[in-house]
C-alpha positions in Angstrom: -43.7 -29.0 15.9 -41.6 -27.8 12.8 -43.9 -26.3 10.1 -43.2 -27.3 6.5 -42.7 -23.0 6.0 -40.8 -22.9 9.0 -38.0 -25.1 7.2 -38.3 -22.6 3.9 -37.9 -19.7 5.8 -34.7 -21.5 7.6 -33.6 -22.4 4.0 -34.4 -18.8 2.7 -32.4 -17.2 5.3 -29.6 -19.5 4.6 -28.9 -18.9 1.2 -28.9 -15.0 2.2 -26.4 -15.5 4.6 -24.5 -17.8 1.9 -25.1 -15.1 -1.3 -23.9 -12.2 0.8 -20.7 -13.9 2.6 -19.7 -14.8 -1.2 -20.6 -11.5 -3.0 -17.9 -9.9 -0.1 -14.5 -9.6 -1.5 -11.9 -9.8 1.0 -7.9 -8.4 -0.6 -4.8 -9.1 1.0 -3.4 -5.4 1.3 0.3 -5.0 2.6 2.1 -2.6 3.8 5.5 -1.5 5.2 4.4 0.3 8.7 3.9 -0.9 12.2 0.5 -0.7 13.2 -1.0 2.3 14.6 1.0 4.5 12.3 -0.4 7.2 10.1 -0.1 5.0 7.0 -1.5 2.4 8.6 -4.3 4.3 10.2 -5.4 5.9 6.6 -5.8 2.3 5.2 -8.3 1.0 7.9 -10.2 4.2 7.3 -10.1 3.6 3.5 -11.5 -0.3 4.5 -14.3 1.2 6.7 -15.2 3.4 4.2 -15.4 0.4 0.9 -17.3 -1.5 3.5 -19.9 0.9 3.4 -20.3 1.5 -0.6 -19.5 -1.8 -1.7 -18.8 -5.6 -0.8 -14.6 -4.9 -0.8 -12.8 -5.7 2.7 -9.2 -5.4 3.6 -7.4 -7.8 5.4 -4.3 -6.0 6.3 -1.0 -6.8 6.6 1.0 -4.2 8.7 5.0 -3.9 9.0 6.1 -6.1 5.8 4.1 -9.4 7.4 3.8 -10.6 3.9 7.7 -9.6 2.8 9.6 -6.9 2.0 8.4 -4.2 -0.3 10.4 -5.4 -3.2 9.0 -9.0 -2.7 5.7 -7.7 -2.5 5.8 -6.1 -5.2 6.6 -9.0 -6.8 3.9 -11.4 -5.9 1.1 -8.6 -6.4 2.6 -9.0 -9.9 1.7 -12.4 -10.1 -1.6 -12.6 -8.0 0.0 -14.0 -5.1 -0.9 -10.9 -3.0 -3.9 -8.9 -3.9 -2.7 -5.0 -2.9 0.0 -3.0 -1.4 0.5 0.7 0.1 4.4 0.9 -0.2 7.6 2.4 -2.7 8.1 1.5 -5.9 11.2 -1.7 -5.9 13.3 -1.2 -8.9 14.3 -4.9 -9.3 11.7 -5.2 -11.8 12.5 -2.1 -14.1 15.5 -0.5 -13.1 13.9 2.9 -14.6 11.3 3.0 -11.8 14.4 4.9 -10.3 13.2 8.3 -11.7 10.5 8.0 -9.3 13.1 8.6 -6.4 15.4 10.6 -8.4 17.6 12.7 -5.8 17.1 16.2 -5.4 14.2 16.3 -8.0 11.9 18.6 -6.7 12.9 21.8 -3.9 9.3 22.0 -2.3 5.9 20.5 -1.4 4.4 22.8 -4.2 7.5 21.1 -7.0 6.7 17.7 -5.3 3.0 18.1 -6.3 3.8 19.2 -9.6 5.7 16.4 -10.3 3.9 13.8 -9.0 0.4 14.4 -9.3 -2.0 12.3 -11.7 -1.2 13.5 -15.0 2.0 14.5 -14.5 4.6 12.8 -17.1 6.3 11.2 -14.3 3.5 9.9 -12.8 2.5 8.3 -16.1 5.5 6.9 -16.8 5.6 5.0 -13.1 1.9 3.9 -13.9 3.1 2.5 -17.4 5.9 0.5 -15.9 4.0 -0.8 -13.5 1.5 -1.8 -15.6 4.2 -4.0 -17.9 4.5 -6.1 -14.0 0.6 -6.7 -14.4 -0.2 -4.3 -11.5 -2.5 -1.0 -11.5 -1.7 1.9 -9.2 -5.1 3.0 -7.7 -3.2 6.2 -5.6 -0.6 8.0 -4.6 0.6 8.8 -0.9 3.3 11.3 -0.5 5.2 10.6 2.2 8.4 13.2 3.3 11.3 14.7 2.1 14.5 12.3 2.2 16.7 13.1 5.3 20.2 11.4 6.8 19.6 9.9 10.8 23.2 9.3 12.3 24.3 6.9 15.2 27.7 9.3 15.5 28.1 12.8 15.9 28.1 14.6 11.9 30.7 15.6 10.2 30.7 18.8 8.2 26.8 18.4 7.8 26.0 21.7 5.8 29.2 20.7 3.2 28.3 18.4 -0.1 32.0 18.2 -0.7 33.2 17.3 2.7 34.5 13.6 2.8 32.2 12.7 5.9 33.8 8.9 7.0 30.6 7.8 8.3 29.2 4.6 6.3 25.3 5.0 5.6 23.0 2.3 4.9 21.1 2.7 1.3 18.0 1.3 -0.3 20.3 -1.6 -2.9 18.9 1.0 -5.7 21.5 2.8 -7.6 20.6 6.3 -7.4 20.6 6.4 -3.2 24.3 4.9 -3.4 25.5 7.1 -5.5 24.0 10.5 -4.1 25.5 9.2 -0.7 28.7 8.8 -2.3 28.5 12.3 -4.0 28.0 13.8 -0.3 30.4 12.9 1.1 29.4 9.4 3.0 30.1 5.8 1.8 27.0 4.0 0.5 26.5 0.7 1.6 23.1 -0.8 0.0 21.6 -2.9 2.5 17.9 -4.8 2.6 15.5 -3.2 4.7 15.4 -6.1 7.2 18.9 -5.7 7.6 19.4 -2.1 8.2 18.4 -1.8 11.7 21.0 -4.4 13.0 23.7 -3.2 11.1 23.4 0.9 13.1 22.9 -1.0 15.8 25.7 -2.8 15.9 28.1 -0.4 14.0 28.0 -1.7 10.7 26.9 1.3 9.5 27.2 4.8 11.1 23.4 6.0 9.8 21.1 5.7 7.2 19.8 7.5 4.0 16.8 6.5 1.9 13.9 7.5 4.6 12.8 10.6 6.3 11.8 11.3 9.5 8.7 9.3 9.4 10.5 6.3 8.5 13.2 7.0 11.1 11.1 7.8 14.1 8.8 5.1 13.1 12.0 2.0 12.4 15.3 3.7 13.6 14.6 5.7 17.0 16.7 3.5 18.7 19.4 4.4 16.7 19.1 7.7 15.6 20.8 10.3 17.8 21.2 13.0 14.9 19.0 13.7 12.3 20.1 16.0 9.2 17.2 17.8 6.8 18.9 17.4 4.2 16.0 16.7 1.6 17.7 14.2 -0.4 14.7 12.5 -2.5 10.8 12.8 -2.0 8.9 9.8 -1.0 6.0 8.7 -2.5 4.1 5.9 -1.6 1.7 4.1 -4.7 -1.3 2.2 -3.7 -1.3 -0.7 -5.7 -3.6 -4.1 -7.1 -3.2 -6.9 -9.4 -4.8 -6.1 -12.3 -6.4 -9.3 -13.0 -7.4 -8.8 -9.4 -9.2 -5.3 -10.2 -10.7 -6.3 -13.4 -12.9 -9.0 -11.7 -14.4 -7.4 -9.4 -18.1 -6.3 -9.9 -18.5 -3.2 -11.4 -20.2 -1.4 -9.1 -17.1 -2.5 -6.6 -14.9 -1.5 -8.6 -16.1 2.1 -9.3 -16.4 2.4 -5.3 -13.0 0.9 -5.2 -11.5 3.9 -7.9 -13.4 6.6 -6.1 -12.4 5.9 -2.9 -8.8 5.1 -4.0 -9.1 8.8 -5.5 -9.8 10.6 -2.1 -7.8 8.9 -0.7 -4.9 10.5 -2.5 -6.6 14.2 -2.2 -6.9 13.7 1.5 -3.1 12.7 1.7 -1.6 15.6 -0.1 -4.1 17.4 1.9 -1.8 17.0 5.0 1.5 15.0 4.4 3.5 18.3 5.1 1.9 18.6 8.2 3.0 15.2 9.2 6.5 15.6 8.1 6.9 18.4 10.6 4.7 16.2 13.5 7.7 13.4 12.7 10.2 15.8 12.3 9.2 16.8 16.8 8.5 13.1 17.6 12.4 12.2 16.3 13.1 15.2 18.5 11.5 13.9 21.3 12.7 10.6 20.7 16.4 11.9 21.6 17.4 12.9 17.8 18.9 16.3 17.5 17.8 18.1 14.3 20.1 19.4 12.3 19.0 21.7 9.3 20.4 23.2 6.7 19.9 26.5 5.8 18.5 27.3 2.2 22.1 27.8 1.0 23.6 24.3 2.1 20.6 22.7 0.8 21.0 24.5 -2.7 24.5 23.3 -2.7 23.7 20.0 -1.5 21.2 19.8 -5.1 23.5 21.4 -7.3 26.6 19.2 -6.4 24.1 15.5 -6.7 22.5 16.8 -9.8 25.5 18.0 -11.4 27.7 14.7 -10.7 24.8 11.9 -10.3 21.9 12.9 -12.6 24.1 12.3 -15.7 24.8 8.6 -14.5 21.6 7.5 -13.7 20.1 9.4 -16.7 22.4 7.1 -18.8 21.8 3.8 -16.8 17.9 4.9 -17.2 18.0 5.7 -21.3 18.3 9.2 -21.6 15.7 9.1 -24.5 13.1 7.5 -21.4 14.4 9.8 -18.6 15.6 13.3 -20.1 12.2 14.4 -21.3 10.5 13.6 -18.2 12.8 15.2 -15.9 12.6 18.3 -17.8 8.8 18.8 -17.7 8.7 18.2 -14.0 12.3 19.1 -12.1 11.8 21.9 -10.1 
């Protein structure tokens, strides 16, 4: 027989169960890698670890499941999508181009400078996204830019070789025309799209990725691979502001902490990586071709003499000028 107290403890433990399953917040986090990969792998350890301090989980969407990163971007901007780990789209704000501006930095220690919290770029990127309603929590450097070829390269240490080999390019201005100013033809292309078109000879390669990128979506097609260094990747980890401002404090300080490791821990070994992905393309097939500290010098001087003015005027010189002096290196 059912005691009376039997039936308030049931109704006790009920209520528990009910008051913790709606104190957990559960965010829709994309982003643009397969599963398994590093960048993948990082943001399942950065869920285990908010499970632990607070009631935040991640349900993750690997391998652009939710859209492409410019569409993403878009509904995180509207509350559609809770979070993202990807790059910054420039359909929104056309100046979010500085933050791929070609041949910016020369090394890891320039990239650093440049992009760490703090730095004028860095605020500048956080400001403009802010304008689309969305908060960048942390930065993930990625790579240094490279060129992967489906045909054997032409003239690969020469900037002002005409090359004849058509590459695919993010559709953002500044990839097209450093292409152009190498020697290649730019053809901007969607993401989705890029993979079928080397495959079936549309284009001769791709620029706009490194090696992770290209081991990780284009081994298949890649047979060469040039260093070439053409932009640095970074990566933002981003939420809906309205989304971030209601959660519980004490969430929301375990969200900013963690968020804030996160980005130590990445910079911590994202050179490393490069030079893992760098073997794996190797292995893959890819010969690596790079160039010595001359070409690459060359290749800088001849993109940042002919393209920096353009984009600097499409950008507002008054906006990009006094950035890119504080942090080119």
């Amino acid at each position: 027989m059912n005691h009376p107290r039997n039936y308030k403890s049931l109704a006790l433990a009920v209520l528990l169960g009910v008051s913790t399953l709606a104190s957990a917040q559960t965010l829709k986090l994309s982003h643009v890698r397969p599963q398994g990969t590093v960048a993948d792998v990082d943001l399942r350890a950065l869920g285990a670890e908010l499970a632990k301090t607070s009631a935040i989980k991640f349900e993750i969407f690997p391998a652009n499941a939710l859209g492409d990163y410019t569409v993403v971007q878009e509904r995180i901007s509207v509350g559609a999508i809770d979070m993202a780990l990807q790059p910054a789209a420039t359909a929104g704000d056309r100046r979010m181009q500085i933050g791929v501006f070609p041949y910016l930095s020369s090394d890891w220690a320039g990239a650093r400078k440049a992009f760490s919290k703090g730095s004028p770029l860095r605020a500048a990127m956080e400001e403009m996204f802010a304008k689309q309603d969305i908060q960048v929590l942390a930065a993930y450097p990625m790579y240094f830019g490279g060129i992967a070829l489906n045909k054997p390269p032409v003239a690969a240490g020469d900037p002002n070789a005409a090359k004849g080999l058509k590459l695919r390019v993010p559709p953002i201005k500044s990839f097209q025309l450093a292409a152009n100013a190498l020697g290649y033809i730019g053809a901007p292309l969607p993401f989705s799209e890029a993979f079928t078109a080397v495959q079936t000879g549309v284009v001769d390669g791709v620029m706009g990725s490194g090696a992770e990128g290209y081991y990780a979506s284009f081994r298949d097609v890649t047979k060469y691979y040039i260093v070439a260094n053409t932009h640095f990747e970074l990566w933002y980890l981003l939420i809906n502001r309205d989304k971030l401002a209601g959660l519980k404090a004490p969430d929301r300080a375990a969200l900013e902490k963690a968020t804030a490791e996160f980005e130590t821990q990445r910079w911590s070994k994202a050179e490393a990586d490069q030079a893992d992905n760098e073997k794996k393309l190797e292995a893959a097939g890819a010969k690596i071709i790079r160039l010595t500290p001359a070409e690459l010098a060359a290749y800088a001087a001849k993109v940042r003499k002919t393209v920096w003015p353009e984009i600097i005027k499409d950008l507002g010189e008054s906006f990009a000028k006094p950035i890119l002096d504080k942090v080119a290196n």
